[in-house]
C-alpha positions as CSV (number, residue, x, y, z in Angstrom):
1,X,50.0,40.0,21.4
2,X,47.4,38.2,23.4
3,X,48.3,35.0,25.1
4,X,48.1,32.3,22.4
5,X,45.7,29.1,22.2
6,X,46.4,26.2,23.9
7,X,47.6,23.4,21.2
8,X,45.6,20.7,19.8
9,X,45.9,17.9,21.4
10,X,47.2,14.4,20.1
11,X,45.1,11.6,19.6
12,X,45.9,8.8,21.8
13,X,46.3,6.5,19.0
14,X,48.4,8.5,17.2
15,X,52.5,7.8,16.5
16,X,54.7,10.7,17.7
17,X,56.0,11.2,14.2
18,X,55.5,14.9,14.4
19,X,55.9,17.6,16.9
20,X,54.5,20.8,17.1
21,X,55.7,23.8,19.8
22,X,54.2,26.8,19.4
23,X,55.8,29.8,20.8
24,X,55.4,34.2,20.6
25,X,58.1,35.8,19.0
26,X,58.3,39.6,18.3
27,X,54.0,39.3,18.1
28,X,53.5,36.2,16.1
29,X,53.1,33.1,16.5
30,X,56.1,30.9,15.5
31,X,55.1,27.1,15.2
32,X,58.0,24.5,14.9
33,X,57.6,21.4,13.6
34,X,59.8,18.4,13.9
35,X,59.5,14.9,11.8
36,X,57.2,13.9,9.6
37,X,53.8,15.2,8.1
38,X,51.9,12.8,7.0
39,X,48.1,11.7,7.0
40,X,48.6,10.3,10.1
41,X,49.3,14.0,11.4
42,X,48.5,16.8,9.0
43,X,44.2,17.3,10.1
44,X,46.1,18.1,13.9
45,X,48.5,20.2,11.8
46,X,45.8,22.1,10.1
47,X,43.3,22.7,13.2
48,X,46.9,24.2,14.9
49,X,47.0,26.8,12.5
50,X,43.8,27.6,11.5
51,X,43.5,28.7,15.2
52,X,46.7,30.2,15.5
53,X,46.0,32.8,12.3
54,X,43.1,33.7,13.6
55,X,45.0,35.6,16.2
56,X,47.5,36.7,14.3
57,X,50.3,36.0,12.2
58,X,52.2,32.9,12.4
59,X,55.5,31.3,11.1
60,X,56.2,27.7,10.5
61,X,59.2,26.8,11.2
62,X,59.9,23.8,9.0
63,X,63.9,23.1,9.5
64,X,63.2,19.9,11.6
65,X,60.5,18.8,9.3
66,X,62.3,15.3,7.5
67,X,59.3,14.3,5.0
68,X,56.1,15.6,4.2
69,X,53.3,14.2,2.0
70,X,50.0,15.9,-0.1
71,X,48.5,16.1,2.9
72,X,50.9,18.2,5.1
73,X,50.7,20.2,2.0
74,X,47.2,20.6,1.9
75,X,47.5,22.1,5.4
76,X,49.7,25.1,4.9
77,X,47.3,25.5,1.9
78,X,44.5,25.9,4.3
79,X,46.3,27.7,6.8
80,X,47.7,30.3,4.2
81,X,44.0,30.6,3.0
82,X,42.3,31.1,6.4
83,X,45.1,33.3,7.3
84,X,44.2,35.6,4.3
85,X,40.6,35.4,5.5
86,X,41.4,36.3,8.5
87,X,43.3,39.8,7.7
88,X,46.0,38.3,9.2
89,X,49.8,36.2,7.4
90,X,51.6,32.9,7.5
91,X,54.8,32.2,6.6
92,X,57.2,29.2,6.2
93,X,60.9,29.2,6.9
94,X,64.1,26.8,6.9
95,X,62.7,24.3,5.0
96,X,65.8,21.9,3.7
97,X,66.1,19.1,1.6
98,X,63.1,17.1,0.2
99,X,60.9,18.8,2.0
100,X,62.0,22.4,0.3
101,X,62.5,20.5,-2.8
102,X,58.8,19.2,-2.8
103,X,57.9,23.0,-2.2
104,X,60.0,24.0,-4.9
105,X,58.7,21.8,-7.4
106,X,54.9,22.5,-6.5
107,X,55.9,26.3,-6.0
108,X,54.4,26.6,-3.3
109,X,57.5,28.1,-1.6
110,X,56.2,31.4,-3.3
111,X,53.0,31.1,-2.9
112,X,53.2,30.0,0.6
113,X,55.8,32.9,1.2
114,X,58.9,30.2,1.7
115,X,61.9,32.0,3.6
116,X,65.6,30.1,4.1
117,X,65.7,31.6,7.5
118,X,63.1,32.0,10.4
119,X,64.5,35.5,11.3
120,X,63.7,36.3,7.5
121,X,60.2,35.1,7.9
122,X,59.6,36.9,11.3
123,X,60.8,40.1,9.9
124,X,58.2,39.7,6.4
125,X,55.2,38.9,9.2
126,X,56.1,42.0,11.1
127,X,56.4,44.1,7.8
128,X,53.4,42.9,5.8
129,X,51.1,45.3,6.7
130,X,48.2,43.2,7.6
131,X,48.6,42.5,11.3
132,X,45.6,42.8,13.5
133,X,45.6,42.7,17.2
134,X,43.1,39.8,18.6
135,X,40.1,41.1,20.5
């Protein structure tokens, strides 16, 4: 896998209630969050991966994520949908308490091919089918 894109920066103003690391695990992109996702946060969350899945596949690592809102929904919406455009996949994994609840109940842990554990989700991105090398 290609070297991947440099992150989107924060905005100055903006409270450090969400992290994002992204790093390259067996050729995709795995992008872990940590805190909350919010509408102070989720448009920087959703430029991330709409670059990232335009390289390739990505996981979202979501087992540090404590709260997230409509909006931080709305951005793995996008991101699934621009990853599907794209040719390539996005998955999420280890969500846990209200924020794999809130999937749950929106089921969009199904449609947004939820896994309990990032190894699980790595393994489904490697097996879909529908990877594509960037360039």
């Amino acid at each position: 896998m290609p070297e991947l894109p440099d992150p989107v920066p924060e905005a100055d103003a903006e409270p450090a209630k969400l992290q994002i690391r992204v790093q390259n695990a067996n050729g995709a992109a795995v992008v872990r969050l940590a805190g909350e996702i919010d509408l102070s946060n989720a448009s920087r969350l959703q430029d991330q991966l709409s670059v990232l899945v335009e390289h390739g596949h990505v996981v979202v690592d979501l087992s540090d994520v404590t709260f997230i809102d409509s909006t931080g929904l709305s951005a793995f919406i996008v991101g699934h949908r621009r990853a599907t455009a794209a040719g390539t996949g996005m998955h999420l994994a280890g969500a846990t308490g209200t924020v794999r609840r809130l999937l749950e109940l929106t089921q969009l842990d199904r449609h947004l091919n939820h896994h309990d554990a990032l190894d699980a989700a790595l393994q489904a991105a490697e097996g879909s089918g529908t990877a594509r090398s960037a360039g």
